[in-house]
N, CA, C and O atoms as a GROMACS GRO file, in nm:
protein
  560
    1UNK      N    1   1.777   1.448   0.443
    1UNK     CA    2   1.814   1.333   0.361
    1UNK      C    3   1.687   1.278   0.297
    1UNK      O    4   1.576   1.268   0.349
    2UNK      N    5   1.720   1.248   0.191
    2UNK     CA    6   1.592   1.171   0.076
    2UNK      C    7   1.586   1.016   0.132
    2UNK      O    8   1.672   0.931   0.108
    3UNK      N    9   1.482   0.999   0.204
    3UNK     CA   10   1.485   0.855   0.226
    3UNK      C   11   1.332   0.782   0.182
    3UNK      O   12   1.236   0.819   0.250
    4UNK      N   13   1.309   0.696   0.089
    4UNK     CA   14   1.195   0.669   0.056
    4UNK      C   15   1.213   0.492   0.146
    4UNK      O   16   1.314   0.439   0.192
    5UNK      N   17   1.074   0.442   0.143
    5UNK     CA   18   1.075   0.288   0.242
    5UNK      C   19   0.950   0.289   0.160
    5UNK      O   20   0.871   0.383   0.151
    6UNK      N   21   0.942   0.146   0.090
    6UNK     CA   22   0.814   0.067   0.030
    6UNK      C   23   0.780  -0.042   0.155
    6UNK      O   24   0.839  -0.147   0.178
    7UNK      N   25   0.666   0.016   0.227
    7UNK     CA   26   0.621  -0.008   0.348
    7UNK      C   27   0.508  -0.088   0.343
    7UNK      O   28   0.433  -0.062   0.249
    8UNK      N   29   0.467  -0.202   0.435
    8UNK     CA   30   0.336  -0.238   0.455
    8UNK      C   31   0.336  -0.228   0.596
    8UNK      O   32   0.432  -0.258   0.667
    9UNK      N   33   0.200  -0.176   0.645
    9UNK     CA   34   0.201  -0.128   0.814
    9UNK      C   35   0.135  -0.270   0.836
    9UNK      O   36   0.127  -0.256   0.958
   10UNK      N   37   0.095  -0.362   0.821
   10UNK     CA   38   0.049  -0.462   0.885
   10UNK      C   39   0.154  -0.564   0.873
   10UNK      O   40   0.112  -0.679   0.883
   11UNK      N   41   0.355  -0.544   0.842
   11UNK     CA   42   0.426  -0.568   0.857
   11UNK      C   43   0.534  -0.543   0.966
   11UNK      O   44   0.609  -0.448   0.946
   12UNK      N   45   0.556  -0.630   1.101
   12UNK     CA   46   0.655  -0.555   1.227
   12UNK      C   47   0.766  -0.521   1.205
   12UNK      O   48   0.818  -0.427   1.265
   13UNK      N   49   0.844  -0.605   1.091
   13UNK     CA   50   0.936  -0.570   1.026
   13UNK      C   51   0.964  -0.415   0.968
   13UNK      O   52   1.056  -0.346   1.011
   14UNK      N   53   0.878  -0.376   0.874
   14UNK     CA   54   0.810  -0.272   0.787
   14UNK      C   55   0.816  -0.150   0.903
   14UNK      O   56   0.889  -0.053   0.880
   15UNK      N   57   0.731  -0.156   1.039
   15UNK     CA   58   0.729  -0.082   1.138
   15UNK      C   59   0.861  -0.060   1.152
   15UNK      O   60   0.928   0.014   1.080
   16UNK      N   61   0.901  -0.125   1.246
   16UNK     CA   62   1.009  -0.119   1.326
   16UNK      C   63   1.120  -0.057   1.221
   16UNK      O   64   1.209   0.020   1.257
   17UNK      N   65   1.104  -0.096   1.102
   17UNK     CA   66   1.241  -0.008   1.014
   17UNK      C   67   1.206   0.145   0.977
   17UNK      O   68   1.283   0.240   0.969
   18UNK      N   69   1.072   0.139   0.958
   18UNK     CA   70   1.022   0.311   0.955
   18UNK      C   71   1.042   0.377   1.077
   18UNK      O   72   1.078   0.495   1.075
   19UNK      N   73   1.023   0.316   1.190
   19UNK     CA   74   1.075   0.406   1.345
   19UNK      C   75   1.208   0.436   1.346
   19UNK      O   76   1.252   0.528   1.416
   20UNK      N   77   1.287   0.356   1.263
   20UNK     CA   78   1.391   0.383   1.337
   20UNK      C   79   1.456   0.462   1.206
   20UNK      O   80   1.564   0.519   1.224
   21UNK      N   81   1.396   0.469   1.079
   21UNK     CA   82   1.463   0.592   0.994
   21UNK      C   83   1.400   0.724   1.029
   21UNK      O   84   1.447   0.831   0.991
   22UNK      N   85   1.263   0.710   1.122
   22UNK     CA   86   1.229   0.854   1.207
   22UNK      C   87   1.306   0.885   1.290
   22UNK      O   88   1.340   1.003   1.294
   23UNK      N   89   1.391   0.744   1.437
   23UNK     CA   90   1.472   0.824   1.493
   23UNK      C   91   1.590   0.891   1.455
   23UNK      O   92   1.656   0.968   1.524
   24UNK      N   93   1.612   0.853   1.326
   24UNK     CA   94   1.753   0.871   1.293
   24UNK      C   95   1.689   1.073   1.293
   24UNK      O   96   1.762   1.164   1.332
   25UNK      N   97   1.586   1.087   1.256
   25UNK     CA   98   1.553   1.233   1.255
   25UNK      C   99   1.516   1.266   1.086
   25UNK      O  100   1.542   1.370   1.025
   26UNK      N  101   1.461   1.166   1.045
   26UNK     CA  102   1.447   1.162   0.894
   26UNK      C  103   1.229   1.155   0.903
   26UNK      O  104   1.159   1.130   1.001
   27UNK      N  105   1.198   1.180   0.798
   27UNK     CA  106   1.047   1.172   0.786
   27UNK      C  107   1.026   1.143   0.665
   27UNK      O  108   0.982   1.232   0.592
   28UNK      N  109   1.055   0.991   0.605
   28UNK     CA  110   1.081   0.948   0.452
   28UNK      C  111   0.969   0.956   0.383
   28UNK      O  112   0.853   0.967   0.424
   29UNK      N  113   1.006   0.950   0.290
   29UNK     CA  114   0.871   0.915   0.152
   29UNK      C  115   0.808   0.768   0.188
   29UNK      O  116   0.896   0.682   0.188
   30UNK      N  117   0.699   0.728   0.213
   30UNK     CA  118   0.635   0.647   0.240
   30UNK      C  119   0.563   0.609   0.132
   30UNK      O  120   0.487   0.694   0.085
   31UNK      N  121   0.570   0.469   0.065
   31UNK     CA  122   0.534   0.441  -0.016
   31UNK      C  123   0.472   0.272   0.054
   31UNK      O  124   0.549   0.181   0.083
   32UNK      N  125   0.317   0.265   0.069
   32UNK     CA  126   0.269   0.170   0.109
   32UNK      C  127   0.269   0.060  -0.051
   32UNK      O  128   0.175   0.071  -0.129
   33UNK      N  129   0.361  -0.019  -0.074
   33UNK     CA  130   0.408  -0.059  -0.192
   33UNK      C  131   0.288  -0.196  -0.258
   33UNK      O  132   0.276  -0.229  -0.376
   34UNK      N  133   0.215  -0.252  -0.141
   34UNK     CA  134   0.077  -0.333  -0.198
   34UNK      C  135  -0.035  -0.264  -0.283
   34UNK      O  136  -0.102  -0.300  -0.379
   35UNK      N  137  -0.027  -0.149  -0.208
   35UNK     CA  138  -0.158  -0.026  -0.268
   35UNK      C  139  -0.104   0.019  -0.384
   35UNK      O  140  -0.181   0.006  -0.479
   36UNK      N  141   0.008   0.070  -0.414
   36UNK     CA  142   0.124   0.163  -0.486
   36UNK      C  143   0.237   0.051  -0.539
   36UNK      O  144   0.351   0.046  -0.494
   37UNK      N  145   0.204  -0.005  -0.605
   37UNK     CA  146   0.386  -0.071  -0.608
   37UNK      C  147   0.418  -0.028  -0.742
   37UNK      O  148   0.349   0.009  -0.837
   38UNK      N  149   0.611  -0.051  -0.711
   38UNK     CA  150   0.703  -0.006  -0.791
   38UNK      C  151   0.638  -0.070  -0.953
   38UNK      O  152   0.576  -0.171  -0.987
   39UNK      N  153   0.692   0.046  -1.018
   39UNK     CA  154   0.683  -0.016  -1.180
   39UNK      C  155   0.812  -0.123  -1.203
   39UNK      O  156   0.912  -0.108  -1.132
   40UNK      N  157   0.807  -0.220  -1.293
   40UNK     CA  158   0.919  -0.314  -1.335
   40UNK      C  159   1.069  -0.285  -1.273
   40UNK      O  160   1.139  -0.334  -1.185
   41UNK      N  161   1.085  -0.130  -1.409
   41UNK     CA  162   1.194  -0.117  -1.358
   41UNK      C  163   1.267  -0.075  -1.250
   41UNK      O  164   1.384  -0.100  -1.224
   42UNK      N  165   1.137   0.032  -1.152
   42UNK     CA  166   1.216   0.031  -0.980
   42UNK      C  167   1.247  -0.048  -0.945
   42UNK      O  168   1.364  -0.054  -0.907
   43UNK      N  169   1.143  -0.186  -0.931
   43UNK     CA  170   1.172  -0.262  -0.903
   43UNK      C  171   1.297  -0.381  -0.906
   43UNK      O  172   1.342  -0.458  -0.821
   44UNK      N  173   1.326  -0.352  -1.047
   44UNK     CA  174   1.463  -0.400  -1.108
   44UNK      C  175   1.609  -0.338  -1.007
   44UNK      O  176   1.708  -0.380  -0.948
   45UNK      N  177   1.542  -0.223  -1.037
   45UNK     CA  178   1.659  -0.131  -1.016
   45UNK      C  179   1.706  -0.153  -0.834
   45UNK      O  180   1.820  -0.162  -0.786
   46UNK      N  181   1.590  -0.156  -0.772
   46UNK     CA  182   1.612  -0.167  -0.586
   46UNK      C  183   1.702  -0.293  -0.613
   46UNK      O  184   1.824  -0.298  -0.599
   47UNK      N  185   1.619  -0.394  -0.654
   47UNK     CA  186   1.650  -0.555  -0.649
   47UNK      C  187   1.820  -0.554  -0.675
   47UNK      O  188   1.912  -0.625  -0.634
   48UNK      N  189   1.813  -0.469  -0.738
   48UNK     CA  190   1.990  -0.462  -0.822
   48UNK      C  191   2.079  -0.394  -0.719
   48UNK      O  192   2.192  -0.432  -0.687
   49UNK      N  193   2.033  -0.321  -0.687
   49UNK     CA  194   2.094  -0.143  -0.617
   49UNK      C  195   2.141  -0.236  -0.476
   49UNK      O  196   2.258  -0.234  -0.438
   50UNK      N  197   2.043  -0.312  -0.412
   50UNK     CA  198   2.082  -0.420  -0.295
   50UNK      C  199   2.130  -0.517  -0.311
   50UNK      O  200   2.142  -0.580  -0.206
   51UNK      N  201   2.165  -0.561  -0.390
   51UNK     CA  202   2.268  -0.644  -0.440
   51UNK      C  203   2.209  -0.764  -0.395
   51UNK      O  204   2.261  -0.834  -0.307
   52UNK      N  205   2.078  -0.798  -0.465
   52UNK     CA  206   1.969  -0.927  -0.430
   52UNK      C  207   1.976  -0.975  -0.587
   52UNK      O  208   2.017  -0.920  -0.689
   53UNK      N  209   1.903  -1.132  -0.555
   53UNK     CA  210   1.876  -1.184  -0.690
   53UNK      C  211   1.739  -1.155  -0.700
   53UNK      O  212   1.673  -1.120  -0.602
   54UNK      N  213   1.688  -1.168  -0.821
   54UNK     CA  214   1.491  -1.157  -0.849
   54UNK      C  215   1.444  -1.271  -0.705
   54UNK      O  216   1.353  -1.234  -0.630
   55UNK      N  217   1.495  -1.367  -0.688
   55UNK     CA  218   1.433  -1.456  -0.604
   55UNK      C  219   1.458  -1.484  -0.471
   55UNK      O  220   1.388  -1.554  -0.398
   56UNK      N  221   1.609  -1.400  -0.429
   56UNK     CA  222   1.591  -1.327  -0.297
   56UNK      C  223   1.509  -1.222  -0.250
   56UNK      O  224   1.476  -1.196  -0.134
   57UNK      N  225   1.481  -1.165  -0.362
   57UNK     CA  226   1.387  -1.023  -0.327
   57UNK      C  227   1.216  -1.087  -0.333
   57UNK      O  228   1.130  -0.999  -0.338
   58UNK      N  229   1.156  -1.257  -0.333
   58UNK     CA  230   1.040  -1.249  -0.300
   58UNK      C  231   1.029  -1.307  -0.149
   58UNK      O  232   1.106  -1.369  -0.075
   59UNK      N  233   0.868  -1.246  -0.136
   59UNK     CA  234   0.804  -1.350  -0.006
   59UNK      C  235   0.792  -1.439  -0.058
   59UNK      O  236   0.769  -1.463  -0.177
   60UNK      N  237   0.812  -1.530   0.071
   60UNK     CA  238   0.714  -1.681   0.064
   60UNK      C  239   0.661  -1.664   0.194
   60UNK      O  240   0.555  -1.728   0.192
   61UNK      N  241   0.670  -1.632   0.267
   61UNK     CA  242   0.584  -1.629   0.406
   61UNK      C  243   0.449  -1.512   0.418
   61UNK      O  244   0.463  -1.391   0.433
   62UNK      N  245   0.326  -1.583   0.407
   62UNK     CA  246   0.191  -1.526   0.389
   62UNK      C  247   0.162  -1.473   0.219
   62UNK      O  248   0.078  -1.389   0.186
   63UNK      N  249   0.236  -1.530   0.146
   63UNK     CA  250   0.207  -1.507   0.033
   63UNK      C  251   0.106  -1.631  -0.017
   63UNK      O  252   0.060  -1.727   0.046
   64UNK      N  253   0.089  -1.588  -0.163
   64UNK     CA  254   0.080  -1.712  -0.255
   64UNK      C  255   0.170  -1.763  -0.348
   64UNK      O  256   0.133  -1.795  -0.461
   65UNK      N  257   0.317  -1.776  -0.298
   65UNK     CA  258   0.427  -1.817  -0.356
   65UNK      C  259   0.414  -1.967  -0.361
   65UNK      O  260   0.460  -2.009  -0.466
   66UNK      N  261   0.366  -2.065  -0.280
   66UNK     CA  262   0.401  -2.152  -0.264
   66UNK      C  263   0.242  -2.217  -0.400
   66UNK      O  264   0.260  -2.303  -0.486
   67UNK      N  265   0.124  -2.151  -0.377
   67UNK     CA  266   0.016  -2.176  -0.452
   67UNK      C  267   0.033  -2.143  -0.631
   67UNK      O  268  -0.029  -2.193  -0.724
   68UNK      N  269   0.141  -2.042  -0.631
   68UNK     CA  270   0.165  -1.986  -0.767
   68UNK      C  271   0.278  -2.091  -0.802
   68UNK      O  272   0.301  -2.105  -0.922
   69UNK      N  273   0.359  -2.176  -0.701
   69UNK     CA  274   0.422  -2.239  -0.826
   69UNK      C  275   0.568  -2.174  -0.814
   69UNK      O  276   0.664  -2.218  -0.877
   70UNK      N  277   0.576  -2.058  -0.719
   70UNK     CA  278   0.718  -2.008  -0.739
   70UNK      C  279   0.800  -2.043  -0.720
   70UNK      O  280   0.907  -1.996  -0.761
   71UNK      N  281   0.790  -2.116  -0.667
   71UNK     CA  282   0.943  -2.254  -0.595
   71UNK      C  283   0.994  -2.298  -0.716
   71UNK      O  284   1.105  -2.349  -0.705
   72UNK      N  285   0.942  -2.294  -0.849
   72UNK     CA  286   1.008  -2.362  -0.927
   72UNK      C  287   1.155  -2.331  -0.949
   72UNK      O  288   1.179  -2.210  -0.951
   73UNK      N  289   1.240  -2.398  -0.962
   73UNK     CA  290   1.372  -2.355  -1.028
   73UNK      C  291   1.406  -2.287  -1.188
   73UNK      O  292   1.490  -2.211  -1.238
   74UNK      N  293   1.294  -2.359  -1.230
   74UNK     CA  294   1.306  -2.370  -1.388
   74UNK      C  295   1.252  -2.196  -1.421
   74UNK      O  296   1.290  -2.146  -1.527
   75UNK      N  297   1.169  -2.118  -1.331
   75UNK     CA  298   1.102  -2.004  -1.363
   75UNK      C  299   1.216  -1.886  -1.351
   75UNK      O  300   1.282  -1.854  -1.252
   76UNK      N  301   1.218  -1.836  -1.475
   76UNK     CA  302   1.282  -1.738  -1.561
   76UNK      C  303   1.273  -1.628  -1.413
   76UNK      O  304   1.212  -1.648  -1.309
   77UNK      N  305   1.345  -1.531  -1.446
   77UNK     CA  306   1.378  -1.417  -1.342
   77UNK      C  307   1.266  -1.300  -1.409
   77UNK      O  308   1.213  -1.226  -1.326
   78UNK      N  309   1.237  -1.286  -1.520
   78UNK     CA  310   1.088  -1.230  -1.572
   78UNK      C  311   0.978  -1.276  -1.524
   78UNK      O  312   0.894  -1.214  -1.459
   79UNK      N  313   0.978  -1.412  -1.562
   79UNK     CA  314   0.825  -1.520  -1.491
   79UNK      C  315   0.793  -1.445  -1.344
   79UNK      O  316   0.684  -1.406  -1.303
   80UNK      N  317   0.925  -1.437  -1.280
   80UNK     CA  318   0.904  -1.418  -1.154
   80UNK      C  319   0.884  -1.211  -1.104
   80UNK      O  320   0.807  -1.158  -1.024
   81UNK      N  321   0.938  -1.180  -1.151
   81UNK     CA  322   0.911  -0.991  -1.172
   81UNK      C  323   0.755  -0.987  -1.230
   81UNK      O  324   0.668  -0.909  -1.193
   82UNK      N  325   0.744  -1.073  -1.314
   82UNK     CA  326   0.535  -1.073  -1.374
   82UNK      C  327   0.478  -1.119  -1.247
   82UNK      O  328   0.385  -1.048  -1.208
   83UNK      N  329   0.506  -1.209  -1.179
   83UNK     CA  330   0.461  -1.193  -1.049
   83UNK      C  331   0.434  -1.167  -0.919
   83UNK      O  332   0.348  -1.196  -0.836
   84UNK      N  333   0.576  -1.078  -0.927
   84UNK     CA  334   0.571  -0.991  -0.815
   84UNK      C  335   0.487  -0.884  -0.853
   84UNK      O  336   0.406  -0.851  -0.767
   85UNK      N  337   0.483  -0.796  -1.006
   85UNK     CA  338   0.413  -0.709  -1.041
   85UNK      C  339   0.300  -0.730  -1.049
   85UNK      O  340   0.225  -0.635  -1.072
   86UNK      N  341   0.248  -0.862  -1.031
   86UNK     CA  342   0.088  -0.867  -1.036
   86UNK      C  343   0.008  -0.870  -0.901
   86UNK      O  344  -0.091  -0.804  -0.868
   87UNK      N  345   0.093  -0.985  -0.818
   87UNK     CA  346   0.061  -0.996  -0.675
   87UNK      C  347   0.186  -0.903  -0.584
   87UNK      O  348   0.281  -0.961  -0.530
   88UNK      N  349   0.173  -0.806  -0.580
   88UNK     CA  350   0.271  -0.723  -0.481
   88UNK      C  351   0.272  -0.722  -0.354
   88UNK      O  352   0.330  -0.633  -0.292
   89UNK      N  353   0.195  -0.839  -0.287
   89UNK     CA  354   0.226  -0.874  -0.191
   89UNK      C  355   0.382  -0.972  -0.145
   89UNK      O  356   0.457  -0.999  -0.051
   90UNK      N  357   0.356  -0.997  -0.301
   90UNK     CA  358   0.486  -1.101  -0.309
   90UNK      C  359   0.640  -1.021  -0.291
   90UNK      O  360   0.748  -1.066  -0.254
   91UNK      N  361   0.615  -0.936  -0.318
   91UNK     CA  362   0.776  -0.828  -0.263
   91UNK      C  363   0.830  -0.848  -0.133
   91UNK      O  364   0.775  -0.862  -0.024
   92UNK      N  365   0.933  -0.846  -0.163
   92UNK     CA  366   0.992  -0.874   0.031
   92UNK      C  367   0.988  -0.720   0.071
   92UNK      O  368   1.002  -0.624  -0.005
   93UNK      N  369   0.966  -0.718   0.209
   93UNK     CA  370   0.960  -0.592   0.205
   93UNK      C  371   1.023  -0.550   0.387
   93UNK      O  372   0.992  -0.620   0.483
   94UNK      N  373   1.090  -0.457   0.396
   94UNK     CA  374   1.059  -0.308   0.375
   94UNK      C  375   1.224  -0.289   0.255
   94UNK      O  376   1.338  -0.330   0.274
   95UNK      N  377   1.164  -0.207   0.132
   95UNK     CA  378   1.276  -0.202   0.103
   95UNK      C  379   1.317  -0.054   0.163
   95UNK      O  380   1.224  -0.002   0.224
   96UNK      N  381   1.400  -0.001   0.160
   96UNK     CA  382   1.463   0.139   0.200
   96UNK      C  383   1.588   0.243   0.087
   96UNK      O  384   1.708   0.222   0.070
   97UNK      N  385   1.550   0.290   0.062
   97UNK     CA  386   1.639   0.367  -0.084
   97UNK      C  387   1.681   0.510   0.010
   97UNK      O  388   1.603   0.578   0.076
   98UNK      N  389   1.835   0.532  -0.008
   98UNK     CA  390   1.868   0.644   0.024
   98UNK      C  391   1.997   0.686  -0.021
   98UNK      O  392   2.081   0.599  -0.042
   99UNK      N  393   2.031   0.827  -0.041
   99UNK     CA  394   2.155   0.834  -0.063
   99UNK      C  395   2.285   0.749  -0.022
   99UNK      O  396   2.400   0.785  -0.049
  100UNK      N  397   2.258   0.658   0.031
  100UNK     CA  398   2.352   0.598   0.122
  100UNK      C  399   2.362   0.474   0.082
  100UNK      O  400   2.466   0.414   0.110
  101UNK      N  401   2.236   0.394  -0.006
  101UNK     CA  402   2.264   0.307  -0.038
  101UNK      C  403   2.089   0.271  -0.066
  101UNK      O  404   1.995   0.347  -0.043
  102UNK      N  405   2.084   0.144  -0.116
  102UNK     CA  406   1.932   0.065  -0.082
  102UNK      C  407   1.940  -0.082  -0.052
  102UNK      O  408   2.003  -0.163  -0.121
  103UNK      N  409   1.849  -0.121   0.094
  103UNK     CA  410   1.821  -0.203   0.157
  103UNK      C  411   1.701  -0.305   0.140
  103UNK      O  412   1.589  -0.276   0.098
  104UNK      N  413   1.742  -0.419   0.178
  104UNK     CA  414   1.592  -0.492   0.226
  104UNK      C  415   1.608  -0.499   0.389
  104UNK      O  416   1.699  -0.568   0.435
  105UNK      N  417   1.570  -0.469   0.426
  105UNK     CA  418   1.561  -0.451   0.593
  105UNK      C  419   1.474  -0.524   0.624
  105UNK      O  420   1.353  -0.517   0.644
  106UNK      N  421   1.574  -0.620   0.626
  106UNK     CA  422   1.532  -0.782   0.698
  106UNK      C  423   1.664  -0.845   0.742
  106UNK      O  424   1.728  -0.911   0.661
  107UNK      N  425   1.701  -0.830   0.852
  107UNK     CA  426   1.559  -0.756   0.973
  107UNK      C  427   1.599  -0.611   0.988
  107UNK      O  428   1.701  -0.575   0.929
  108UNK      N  429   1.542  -0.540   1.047
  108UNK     CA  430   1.519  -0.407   1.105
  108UNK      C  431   1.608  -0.314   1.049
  108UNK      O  432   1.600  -0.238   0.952
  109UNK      N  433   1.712  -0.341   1.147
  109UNK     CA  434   1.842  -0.286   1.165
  109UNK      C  435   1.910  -0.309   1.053
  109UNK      O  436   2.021  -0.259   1.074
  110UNK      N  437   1.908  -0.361   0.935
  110UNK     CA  438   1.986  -0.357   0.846
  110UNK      C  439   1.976  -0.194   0.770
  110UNK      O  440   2.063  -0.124   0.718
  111UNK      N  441   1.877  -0.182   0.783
  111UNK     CA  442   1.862  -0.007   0.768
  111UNK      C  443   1.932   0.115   0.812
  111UNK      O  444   1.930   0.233   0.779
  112UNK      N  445   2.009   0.026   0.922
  112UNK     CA  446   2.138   0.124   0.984
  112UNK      C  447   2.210   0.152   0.931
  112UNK      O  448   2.264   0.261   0.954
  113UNK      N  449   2.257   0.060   0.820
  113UNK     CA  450   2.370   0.069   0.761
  113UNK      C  451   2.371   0.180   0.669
  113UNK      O  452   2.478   0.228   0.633
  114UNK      N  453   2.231   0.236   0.616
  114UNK     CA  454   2.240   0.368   0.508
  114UNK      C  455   2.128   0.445   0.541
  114UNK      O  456   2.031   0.476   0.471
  115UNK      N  457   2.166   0.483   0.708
  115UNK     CA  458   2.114   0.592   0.738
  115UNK      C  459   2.232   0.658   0.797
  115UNK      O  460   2.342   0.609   0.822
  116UNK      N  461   2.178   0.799   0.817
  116UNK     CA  462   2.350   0.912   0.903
  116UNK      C  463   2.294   0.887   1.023
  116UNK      O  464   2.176   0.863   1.051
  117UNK      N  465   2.446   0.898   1.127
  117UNK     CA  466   2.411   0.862   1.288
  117UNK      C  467   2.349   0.971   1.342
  117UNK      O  468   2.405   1.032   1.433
  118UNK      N  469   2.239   1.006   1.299
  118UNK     CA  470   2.148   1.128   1.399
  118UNK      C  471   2.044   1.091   1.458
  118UNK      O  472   1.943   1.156   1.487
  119UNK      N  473   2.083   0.932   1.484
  119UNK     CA  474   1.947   0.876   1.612
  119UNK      C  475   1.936   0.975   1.724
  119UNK      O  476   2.030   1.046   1.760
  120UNK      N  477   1.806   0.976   1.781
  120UNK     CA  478   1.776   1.076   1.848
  120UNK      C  479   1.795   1.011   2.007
  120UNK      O  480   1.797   1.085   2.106
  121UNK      N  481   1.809   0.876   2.015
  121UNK     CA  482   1.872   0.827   2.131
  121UNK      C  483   1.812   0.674   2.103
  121UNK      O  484   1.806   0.622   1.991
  122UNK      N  485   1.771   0.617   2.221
  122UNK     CA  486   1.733   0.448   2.223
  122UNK      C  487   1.609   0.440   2.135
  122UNK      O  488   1.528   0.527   2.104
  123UNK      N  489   1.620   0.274   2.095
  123UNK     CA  490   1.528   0.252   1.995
  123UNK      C  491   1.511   0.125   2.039
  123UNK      O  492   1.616   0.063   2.058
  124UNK      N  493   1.378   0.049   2.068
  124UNK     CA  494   1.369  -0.064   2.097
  124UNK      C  495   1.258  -0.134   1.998
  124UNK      O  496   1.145  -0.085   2.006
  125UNK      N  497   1.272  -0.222   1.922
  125UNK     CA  498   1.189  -0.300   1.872
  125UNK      C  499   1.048  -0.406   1.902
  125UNK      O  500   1.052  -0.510   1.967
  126UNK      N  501   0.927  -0.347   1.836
  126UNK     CA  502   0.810  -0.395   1.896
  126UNK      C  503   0.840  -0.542   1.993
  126UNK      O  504   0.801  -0.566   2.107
  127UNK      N  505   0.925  -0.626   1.900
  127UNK     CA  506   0.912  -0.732   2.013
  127UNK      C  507   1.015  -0.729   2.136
  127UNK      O  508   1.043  -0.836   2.190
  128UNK      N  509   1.079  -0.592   2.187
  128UNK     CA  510   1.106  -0.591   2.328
  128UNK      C  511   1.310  -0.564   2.288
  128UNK      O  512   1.394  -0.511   2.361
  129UNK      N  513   1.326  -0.628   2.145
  129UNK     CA  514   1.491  -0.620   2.141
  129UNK      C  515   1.531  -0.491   2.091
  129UNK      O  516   1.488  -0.436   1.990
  130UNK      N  517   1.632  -0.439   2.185
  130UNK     CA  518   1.671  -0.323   2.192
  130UNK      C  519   1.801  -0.321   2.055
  130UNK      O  520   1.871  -0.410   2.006
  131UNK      N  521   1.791  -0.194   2.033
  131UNK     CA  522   1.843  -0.164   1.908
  131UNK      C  523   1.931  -0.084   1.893
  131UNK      O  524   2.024  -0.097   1.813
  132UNK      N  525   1.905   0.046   2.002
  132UNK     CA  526   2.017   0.172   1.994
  132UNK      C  527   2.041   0.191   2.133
  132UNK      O  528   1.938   0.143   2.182
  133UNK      N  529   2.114   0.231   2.233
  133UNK     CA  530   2.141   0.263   2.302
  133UNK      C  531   2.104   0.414   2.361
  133UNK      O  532   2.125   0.496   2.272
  134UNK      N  533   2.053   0.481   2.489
  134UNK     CA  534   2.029   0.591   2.503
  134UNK      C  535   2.074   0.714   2.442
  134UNK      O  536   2.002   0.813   2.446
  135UNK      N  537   2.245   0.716   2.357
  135UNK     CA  538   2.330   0.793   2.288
  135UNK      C  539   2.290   0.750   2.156
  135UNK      O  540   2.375   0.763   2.068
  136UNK      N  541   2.169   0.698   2.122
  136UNK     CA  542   2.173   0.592   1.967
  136UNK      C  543   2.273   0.544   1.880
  136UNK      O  544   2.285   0.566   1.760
  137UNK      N  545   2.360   0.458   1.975
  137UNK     CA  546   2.488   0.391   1.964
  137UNK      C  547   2.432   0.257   1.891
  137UNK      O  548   2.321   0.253   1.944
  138UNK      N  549   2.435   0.182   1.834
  138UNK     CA  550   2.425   0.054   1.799
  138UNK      C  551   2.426  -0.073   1.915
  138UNK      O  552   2.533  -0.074   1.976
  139UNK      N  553   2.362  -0.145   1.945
  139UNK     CA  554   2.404  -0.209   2.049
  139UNK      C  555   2.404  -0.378   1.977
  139UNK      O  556   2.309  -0.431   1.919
  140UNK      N  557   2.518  -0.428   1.998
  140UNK     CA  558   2.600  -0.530   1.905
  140UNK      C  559   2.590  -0.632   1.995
  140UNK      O  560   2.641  -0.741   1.969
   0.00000   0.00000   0.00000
């Protein structure tokens, strides 16, 4: 399966959703998206494809959203894509693109939803919450 993830590794979030499209038995396209980020229109296109607005799809936590002014209401859905494309830290992230669909995996496990069930068994998340079950069942 084609699975690409616009990743930052100094993200637990970011982690924890790349482990668990490895357990599924997948080895995706890794795209560290601060170093590398999407042109406009990927970006358009994920934002769309997940069924997000331009301003669900930014950070505000450890960004400079709050210093840039992005809170505004009044700022155009362009204003705001010029600044995700400039500061690409500002992307929410991990996004996840696959035949199956595309995600913001936030949190983790929302990545379950468009991956195939070929977890390779349990999956537990850096901070200790368990995720799949020994059969890599979902645990609800």
């Amino acid at each position: 399966m084609d699975v690409t993830i616009y990743h930052n590794p100094e993200c637990g979030t970011s982690r924890n959703t790349l482990e668990m499209i490895r357990n599924a038995g997948i080895e995706p396209t890794v795209i560290e998206y601060v170093n590398t980020p999407p042109t406009r229109d990927q970006l358009v296109q994920m934002i769309t494809d997940a069924g997000l607005t331009i301003r669900e799809a930014i950070r505000e936590k450890g960004t400079p959203y709050a210093e840039l002014g992005l809170d505004n209401p009044d700022l155009s859905d362009d204003q705001l894509l010029d600044a995700m494309l400039k500061d690409p830290i500002l992307i929410n992230r991990p996004f996840v693109i696959t035949p199956m669909g595309t995600r913001l995996s936030r949190p983790s496990e929302v990545v379950l939803e468009i991956l195939p069930d070929t977890h390779k068994g349990a999956f537990t998340k850096e901070d200790g919450e368990r995720v799949l079950d020994e059969k890599g069942r979902r645990i609800v």
